[in-house]
KELUMDO-186167 format. One line per 3 residues: number of its first residue (from 1); for each residue x, y, z of N, C-alpha, C, O. Coordinates in steps of 0.001 Angstrom, whole numbers, plus 524288, in hexadecimal, padded with zeros to 5 digits. Example, Ala and Ser with C-alpha at 12.3 -4.5 7.8 and 13.67 -1.06 7.14 Angstrom:
2
1	83386:7E9C6:81E78:8300C:7EE6C:81E78:83390:7F31C:81E78:8379C:7F309:82111; 83232:7F736:81BA8:83566:7FBDC:81BE4:83264:8001E:81EBE:83461:80472:81F67
This chain:
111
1	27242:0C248:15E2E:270FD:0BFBB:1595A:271C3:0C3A4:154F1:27025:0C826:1555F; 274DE:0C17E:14F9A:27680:0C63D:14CC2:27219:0C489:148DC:27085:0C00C:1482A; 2707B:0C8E6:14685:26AD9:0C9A5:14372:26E18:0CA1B:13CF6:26FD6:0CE5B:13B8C
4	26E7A:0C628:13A23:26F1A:0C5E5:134F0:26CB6:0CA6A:13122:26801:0CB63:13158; 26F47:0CC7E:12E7D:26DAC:0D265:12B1B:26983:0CE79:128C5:26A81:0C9CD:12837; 263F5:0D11A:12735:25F52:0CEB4:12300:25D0F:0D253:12192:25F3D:0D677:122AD
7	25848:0D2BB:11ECF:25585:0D6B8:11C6F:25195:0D8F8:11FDC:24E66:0DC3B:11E54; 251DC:0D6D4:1258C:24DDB:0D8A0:128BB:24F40:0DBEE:12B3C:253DF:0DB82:12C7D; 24CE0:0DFF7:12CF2:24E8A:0E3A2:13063:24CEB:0E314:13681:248E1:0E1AA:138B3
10	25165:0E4A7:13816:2508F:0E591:13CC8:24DE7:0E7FF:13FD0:24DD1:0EC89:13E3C; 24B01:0E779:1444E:24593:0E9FA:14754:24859:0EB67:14C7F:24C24:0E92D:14E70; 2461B:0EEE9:14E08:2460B:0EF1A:15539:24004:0EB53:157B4:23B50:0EC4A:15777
13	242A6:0E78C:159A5:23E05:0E40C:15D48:23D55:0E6A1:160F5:23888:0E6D9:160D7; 23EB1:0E948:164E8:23BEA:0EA42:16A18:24160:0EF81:16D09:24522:0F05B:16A29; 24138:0F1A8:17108:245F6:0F5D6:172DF:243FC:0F37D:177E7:23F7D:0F1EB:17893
16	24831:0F367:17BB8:248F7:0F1D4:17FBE:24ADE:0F5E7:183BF:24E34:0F90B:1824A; 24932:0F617:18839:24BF5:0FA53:18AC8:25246:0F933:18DF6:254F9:0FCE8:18F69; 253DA:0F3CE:18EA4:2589A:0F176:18FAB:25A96:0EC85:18C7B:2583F:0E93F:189D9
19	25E02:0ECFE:18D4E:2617F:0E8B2:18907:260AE:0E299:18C7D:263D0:0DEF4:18C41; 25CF2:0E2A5:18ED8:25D00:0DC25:19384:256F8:0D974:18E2D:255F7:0D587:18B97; 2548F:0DF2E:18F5B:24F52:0DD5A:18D20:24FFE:0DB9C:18739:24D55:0D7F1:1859C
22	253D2:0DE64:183A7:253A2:0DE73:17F8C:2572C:0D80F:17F2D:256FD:0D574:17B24; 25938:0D6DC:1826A:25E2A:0D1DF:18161:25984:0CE04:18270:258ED:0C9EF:17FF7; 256DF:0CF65:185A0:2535A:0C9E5:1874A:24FF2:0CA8A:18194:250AC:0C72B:17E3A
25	24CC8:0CE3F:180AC:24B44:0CDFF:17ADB:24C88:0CA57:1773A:24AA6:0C611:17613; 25177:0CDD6:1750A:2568C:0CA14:17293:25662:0C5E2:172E7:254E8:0C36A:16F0D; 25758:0C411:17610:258B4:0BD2A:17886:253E3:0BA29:17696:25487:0B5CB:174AE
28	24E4C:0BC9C:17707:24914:0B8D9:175A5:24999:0B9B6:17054:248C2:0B611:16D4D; 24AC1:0BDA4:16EDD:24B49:0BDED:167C9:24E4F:0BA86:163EF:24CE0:0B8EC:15FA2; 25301:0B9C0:1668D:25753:0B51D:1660D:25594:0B038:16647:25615:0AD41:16286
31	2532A:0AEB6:16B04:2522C:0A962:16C59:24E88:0A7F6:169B8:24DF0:0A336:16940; 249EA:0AC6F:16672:245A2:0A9EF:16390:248AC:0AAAC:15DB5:24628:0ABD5:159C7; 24F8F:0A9B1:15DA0:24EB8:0ABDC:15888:24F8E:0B113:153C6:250D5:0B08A:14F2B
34	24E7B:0B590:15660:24D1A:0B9F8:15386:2523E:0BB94:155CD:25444:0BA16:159E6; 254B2:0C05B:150D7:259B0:0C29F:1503F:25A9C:0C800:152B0:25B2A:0CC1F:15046; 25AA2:0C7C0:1548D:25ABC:0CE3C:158C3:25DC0:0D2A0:15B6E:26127:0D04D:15DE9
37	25E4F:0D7B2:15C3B:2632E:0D75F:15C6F:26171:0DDE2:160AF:25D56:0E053:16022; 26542:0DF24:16416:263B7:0E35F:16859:2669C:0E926:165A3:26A77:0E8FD:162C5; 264DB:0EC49:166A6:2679D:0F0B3:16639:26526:0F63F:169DC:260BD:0F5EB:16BBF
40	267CB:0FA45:16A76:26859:0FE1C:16D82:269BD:0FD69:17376:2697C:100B9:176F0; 26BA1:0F713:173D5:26CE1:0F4D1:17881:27145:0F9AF:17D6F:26F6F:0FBD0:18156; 27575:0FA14:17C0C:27976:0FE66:17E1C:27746:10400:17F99:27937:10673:18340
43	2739F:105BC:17CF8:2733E:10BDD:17BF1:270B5:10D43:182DF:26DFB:10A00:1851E; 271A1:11086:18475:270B3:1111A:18AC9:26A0D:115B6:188BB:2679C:11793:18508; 26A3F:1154B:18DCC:2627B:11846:18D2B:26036:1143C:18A8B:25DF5:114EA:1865A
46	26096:1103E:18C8E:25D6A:10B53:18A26:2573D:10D9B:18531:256F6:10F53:180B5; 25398:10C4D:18943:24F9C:10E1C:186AC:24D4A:114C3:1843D:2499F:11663:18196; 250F3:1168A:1866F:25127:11CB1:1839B:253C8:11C07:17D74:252E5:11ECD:179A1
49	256D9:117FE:17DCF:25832:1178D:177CF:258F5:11509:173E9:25C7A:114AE:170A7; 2525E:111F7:17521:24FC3:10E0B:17209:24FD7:10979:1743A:24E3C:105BB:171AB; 251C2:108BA:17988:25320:102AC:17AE7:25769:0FF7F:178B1:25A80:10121:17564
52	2576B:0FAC0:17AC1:25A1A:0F628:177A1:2561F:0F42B:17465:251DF:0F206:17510; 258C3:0F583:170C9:25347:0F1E6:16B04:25570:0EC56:169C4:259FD:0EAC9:169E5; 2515F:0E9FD:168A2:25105:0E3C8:165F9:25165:0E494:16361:2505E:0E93C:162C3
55	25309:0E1F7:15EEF:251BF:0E350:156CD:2502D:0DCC0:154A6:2528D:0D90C:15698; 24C7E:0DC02:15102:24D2C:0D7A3:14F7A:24BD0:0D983:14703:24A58:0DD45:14465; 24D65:0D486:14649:24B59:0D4E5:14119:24441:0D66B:13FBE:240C1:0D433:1422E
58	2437B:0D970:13C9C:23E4A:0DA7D:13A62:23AF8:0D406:13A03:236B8:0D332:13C1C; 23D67:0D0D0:13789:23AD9:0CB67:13595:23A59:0C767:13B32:2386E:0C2FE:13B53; 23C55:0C9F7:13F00:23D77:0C6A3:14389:238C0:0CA99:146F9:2361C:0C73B:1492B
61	236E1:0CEE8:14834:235B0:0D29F:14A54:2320B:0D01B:14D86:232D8:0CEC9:15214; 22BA6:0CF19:14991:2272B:0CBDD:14C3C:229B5:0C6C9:15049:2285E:0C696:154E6; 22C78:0C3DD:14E95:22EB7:0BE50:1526F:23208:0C0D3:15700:23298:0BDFB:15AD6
64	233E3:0C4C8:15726:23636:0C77E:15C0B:233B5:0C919:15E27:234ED:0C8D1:162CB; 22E3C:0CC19:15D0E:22BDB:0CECE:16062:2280E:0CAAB:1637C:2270F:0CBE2:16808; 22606:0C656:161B1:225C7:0C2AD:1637D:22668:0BF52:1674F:2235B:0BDE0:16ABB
67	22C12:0BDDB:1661B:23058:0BCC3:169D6:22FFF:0BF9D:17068:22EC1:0BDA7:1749F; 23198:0C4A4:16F03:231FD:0C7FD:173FF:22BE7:0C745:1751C:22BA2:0C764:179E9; 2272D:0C6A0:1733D:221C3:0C89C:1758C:22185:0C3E6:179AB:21F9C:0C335:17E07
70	22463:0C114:1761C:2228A:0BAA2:17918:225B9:0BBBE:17F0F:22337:0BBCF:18329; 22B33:0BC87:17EE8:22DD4:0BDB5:182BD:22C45:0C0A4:1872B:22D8A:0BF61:18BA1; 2293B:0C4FD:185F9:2278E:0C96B:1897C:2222A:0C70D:18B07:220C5:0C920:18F23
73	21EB3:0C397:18958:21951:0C177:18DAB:21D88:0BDF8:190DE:21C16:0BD2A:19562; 2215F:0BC32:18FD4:22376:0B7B7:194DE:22573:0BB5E:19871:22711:0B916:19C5B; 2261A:0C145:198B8:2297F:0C4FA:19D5B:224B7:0C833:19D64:22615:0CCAA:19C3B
76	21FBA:0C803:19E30:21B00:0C8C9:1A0C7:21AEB:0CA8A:1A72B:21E40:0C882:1A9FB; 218CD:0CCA6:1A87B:2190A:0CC36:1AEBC:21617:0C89C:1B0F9:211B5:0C7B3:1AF37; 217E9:0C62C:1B4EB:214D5:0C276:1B88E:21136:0C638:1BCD9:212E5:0CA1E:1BF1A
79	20C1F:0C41E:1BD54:20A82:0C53C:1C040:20837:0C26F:1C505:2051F:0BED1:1C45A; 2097C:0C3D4:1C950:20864:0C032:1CE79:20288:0C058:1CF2D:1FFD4:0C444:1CE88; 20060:0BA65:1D0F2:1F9E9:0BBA2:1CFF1:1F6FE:0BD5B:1D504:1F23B:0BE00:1D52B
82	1FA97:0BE1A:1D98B:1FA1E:0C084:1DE3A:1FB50:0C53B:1DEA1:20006:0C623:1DEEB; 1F805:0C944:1DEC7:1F869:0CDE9:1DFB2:1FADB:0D1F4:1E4F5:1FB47:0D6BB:1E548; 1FC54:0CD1A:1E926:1FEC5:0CF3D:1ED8B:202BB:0D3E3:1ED43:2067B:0D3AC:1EA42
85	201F8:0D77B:1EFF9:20786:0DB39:1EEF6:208AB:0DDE9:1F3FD:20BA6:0E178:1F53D; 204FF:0DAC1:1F6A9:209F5:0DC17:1FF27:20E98:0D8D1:1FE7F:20F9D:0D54C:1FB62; 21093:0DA72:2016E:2175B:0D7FF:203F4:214D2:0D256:204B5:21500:0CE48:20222
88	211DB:0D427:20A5A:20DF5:0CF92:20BB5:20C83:0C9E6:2097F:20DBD:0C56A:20AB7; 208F1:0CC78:20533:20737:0C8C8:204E8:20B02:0C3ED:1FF29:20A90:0BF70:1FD7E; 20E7A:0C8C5:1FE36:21437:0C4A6:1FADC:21766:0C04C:1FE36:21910:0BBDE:1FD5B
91	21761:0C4B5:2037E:21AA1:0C03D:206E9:2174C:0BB17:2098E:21927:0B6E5:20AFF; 211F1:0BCCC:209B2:20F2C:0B7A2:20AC3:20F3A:0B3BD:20699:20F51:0AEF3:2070E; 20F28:0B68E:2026B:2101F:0B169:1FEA7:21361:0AEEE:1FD42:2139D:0AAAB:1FB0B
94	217CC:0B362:1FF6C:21DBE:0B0D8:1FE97:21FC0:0AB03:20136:222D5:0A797:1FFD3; 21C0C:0ABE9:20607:21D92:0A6FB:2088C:21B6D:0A376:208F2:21C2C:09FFB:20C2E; 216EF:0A3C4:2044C:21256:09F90:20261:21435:09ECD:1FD76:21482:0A1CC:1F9B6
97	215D9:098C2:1FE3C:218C7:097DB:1F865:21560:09673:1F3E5:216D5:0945F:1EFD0; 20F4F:0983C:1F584:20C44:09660:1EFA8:20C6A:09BFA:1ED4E:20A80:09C89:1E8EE; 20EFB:0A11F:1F05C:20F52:0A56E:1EBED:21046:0A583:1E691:21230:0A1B4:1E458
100	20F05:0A9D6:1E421:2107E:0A999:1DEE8:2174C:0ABBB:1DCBB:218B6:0B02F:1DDDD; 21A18:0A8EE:1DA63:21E58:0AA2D:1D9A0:21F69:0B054:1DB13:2223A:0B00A:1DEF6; 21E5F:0B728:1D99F:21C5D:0BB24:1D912:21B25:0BBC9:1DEA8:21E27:0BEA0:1E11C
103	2179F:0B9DE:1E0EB:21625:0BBF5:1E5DD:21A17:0BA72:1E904:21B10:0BD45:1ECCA; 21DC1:0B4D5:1E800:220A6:0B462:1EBD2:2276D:0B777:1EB9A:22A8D:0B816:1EF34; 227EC:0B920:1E4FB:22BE5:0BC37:1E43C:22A0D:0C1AD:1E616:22D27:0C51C:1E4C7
106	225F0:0C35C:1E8B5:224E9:0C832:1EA0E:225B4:0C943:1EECB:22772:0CD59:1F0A3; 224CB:0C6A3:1F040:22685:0C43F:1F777:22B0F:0C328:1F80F:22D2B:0C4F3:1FBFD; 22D5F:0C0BC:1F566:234A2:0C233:1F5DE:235A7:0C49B:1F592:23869:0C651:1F91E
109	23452:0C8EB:1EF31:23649:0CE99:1EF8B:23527:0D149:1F476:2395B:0D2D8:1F634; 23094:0D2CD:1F81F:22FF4:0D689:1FB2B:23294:0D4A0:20173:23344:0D7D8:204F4; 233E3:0CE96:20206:23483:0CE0C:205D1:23AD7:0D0FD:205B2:23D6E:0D14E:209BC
């Protein structure tokens, strides 16, 4: 998205340590809207030399940071409400299909 010259200045929103994180960024910034744009993307030693930065407009700043806050409670960690952590007792549940999604992907992994 090309950012029209205005009287606002440009900000750094957030530094990223890879260019996956900063595009997915990007992409929610776009879709709500807001004008945005990546840089230090190429430069190798990623986070030794500043990351990949976001930039948005100053007048846009608060509604971006926003944006991403909202984004980051939906990539939360799940937590399984069964505390099991034998082989055991994953694979017993594995083959009890009232497991919990988590307990029964844990039991696949180890089998």
């Amino acid at each position: 998205m090309f950012i029209e010259p205005t009287d606002g200045t440009v900000v750094l929103l957030e530094s990223f340590a890879n260019s996956i994180s900063a595009h997915l960024a990007k992409n929610q910034l776009e879709a709500a809207g807001i004008a945005c744009f990546i840089s230090n993307e190429n430069r190798p030693y990623g986070p030794i030399s500043g990351g990949v930065r976001l930039h948005v407009r100053q007048q846009d700043l608060e509604a971006a940071q926003l944006v991403l806050s909202e984004q980051a409670a939906l990539m939360t960690a799940v937590y399984d409400d069964e505390q099991d952590t034998s082989a055991e007792a994953a694979t017993a549940s594995a083959s009890n299909s009232s497991g919990s999604l988590l307990t029964r992907l844990r039991a696949w992994l180890l089998s």
